[in-house]
C-alpha positions as CSV (number, residue, x, y, z in Angstrom):
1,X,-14.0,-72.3,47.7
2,X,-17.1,-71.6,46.5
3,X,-18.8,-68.0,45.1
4,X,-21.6,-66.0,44.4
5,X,-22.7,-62.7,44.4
6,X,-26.3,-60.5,43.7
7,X,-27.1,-59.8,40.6
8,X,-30.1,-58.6,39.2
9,X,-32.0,-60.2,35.9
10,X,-34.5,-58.8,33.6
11,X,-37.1,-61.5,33.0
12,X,-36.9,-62.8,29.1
13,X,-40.6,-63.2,29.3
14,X,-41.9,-60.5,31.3
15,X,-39.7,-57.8,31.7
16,X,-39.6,-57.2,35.2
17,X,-36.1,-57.2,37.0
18,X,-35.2,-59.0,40.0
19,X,-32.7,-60.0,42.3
20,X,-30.7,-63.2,41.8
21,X,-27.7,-64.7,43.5
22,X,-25.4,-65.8,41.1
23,X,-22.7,-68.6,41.7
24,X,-19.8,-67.4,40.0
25,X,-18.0,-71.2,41.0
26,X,-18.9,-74.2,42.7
27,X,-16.1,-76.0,45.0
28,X,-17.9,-79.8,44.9
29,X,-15.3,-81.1,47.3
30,X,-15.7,-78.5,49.7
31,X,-19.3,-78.2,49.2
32,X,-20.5,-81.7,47.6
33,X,-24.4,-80.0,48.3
34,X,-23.6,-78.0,45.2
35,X,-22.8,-81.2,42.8
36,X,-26.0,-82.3,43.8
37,X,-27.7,-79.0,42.8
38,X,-26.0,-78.7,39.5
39,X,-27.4,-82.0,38.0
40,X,-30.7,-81.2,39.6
41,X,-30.6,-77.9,37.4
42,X,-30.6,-75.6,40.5
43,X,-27.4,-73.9,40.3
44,X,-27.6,-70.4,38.3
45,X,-31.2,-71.2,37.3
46,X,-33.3,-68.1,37.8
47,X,-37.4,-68.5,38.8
48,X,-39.3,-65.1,38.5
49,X,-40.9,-63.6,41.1
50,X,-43.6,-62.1,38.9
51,X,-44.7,-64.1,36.5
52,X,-43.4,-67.7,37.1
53,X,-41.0,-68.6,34.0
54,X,-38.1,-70.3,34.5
55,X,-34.4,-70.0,32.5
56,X,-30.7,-70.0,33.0
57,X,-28.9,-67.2,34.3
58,X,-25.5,-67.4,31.7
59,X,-22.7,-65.9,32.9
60,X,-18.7,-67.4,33.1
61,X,-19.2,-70.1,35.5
62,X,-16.2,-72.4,37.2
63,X,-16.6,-75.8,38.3
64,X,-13.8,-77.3,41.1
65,X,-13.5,-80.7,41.4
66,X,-10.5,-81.6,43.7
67,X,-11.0,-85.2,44.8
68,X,-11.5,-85.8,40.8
69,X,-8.7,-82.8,40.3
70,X,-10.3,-81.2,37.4
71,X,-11.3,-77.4,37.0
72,X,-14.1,-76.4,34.0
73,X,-14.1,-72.7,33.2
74,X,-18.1,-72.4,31.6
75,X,-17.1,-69.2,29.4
76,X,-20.4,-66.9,28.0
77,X,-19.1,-66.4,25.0
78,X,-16.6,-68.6,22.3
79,X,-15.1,-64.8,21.1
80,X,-12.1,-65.3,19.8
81,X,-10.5,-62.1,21.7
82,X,-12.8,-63.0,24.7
83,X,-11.5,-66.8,24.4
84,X,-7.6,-65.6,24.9
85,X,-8.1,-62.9,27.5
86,X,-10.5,-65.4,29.6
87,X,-7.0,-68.3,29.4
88,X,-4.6,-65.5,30.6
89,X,-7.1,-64.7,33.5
90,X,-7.5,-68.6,34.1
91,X,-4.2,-68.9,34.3
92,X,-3.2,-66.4,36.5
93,X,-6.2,-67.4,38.8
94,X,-3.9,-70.5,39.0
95,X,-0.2,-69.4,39.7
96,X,-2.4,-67.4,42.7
97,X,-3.8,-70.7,43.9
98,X,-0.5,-72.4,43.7
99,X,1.0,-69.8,45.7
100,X,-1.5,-69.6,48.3
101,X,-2.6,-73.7,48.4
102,X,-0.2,-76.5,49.1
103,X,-1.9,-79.0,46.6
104,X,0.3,-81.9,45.4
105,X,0.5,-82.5,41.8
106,X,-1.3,-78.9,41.2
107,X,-0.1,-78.5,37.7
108,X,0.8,-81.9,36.6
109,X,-2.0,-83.5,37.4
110,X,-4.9,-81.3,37.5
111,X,-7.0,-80.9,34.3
112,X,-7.8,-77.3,33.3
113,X,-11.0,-77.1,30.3
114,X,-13.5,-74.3,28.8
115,X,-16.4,-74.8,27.7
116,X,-19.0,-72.4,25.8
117,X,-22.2,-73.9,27.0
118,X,-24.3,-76.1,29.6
119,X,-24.5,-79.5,27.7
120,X,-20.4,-79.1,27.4
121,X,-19.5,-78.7,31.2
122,X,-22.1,-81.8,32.1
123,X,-20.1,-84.0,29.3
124,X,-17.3,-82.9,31.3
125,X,-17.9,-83.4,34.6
126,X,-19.1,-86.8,33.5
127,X,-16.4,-87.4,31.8
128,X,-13.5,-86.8,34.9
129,X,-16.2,-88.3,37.4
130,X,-15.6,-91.6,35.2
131,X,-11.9,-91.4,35.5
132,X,-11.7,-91.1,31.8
133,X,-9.6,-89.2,29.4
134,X,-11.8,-86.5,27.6
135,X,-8.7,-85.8,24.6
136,X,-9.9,-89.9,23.7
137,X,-13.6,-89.5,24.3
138,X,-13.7,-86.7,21.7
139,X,-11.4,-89.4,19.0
140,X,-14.5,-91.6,19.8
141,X,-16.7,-89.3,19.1
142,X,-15.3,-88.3,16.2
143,X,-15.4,-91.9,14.9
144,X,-19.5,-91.5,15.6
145,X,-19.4,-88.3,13.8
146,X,-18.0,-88.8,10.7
147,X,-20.1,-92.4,10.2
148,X,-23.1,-90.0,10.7
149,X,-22.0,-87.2,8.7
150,X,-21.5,-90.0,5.5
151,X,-25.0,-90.7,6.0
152,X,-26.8,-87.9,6.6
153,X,-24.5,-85.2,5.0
154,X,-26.9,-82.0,5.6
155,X,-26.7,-82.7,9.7
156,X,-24.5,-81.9,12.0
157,X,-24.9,-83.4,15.0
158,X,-23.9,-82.4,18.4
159,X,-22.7,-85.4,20.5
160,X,-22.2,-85.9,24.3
161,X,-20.5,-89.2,26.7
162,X,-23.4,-90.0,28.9
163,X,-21.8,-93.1,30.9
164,X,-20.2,-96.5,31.3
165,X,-22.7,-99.3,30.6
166,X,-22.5,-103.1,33.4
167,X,-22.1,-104.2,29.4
168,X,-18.6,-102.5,29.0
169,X,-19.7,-100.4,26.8
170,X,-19.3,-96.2,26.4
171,X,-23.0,-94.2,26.2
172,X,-22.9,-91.3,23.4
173,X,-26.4,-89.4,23.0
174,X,-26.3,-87.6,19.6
175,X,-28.4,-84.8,18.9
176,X,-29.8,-84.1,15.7
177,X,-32.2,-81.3,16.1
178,X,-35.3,-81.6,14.4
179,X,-34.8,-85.0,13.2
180,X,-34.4,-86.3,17.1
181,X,-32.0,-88.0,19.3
182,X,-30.8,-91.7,19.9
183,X,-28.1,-93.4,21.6
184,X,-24.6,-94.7,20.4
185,X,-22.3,-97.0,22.4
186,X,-18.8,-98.5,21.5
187,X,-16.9,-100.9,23.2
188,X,-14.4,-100.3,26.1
189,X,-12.2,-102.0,24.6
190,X,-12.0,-99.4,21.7
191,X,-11.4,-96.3,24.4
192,X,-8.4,-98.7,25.8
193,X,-7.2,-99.6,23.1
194,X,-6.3,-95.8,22.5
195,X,-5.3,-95.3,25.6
196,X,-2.4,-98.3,25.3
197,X,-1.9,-96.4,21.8
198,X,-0.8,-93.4,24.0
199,X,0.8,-94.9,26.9
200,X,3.3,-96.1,23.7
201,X,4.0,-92.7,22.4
202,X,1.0,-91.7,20.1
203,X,-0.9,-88.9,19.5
204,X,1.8,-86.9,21.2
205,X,-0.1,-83.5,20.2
206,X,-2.8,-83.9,22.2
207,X,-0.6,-83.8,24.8
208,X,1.8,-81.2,24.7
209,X,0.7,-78.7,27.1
210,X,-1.1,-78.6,30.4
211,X,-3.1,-75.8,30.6
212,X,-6.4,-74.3,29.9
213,X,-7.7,-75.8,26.5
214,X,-10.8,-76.3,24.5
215,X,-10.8,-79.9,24.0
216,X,-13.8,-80.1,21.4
217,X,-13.9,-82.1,18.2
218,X,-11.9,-79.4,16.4
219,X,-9.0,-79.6,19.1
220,X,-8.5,-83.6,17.8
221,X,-8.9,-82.7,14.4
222,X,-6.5,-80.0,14.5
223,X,-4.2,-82.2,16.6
224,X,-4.5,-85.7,14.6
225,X,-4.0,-84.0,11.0
């Protein structure tokens, strides 16, 4: 189910404190209103009363997805300490639901991520909504990355799955910073390619566990190295 609490924020720009209700985790299933407010930026976005400015409110943040069966854990900070104590919390948050929920294929089938920031838990949630594999968007990504790297050595971009194109092809935005963003798409064909490379008994260590992970560019370097 879905929570939130009062909280009370000090505006960044003027000062002044306020109340806020803070959604500590979205259900989308149970409450598909609340899908529809996170991609319309509504959900933990704070409007003050006094003077008008607008920002996100950034605390740790789940989203539930179980028709999709995916959980994201947003975490406010990437801590190393904070990262490890956050998993064993996650996880015991878990073996409670398990206990207390008769959901078939709980564990086995249900994907568990963190995530350290907005832009991450969108690429997500797009990701799972596509019925995609987010362990082979990031080896795609990757591909994107190092081409860009070789060309322009003294950026590092950040880069996010948008979609599947009618031209059966994946959408990447990459984002450069100053020097500005574009798009990138590969071939389907390419993601299933992979994904028949898998189903045949590679890249077994991107695999080995089911539980809560960080499944970022470093977790496929790590893994394919």
């Amino acid at each position: 189910m879905s929570s939130k609490r009062l909280v009370e924020v000090v505006c960044s720009k003027c000062g002044e404190q306020s109340e806020f209700m803070y959604w500590d985790s979205i259900n989308v299933t149970v409450d598909p209103e609340l899908r529809i407010e996170f991609f319309n930026h509504k959900i933990n976005h704070f409007d003050c009363s006094h003077c008008g400015n607008k920002g996100l409110v950034f605390e740790d943040f789940i989203y539930h997805d179980m028709d999709s069966r995916f959980i994201i854990s947003l975490l406010s900070s990437d801590n190393k300490d904070y990262l490890e104590k956050s998993k064993q919390s996650l996880s015991e948050s878990i073996s409670i639901m398990q206990e207390t929920v008769n959901m078939d294929g709980f564990t086995t089938e249900y994907k568990f991520r963190i995530v350290f920031n907005l832009n991450q838990l969108t690429e997500k949630v797009n990701i799972f909504e596509s019925n995609l594999d987010d362990k082979i968007i990031e080896i795609l990504k990757l591909f994107i990355f190092r081409d860009f790297v070789d060309s322009k050595e003294e950026i590092i971009p950040e880069i996010f799955f948008v979609d599947i194109l009618e031209t059966n092809e994946i959408e990447f935005i990459v984002l450069t910073g100053g020097e500005g963003n574009y798009g990138v798409t590969l071939k389907l064909d390419t993601y299933k390619n992979i994904e028949n490379q898998i189903h045949n008994g590679a890249f077994t260590k991107l695999y080995a566990l089911n539980e809560w992970e960080v499944v970022d560019r470093d977790f496929v370097v790590d893994r394919l190295n």
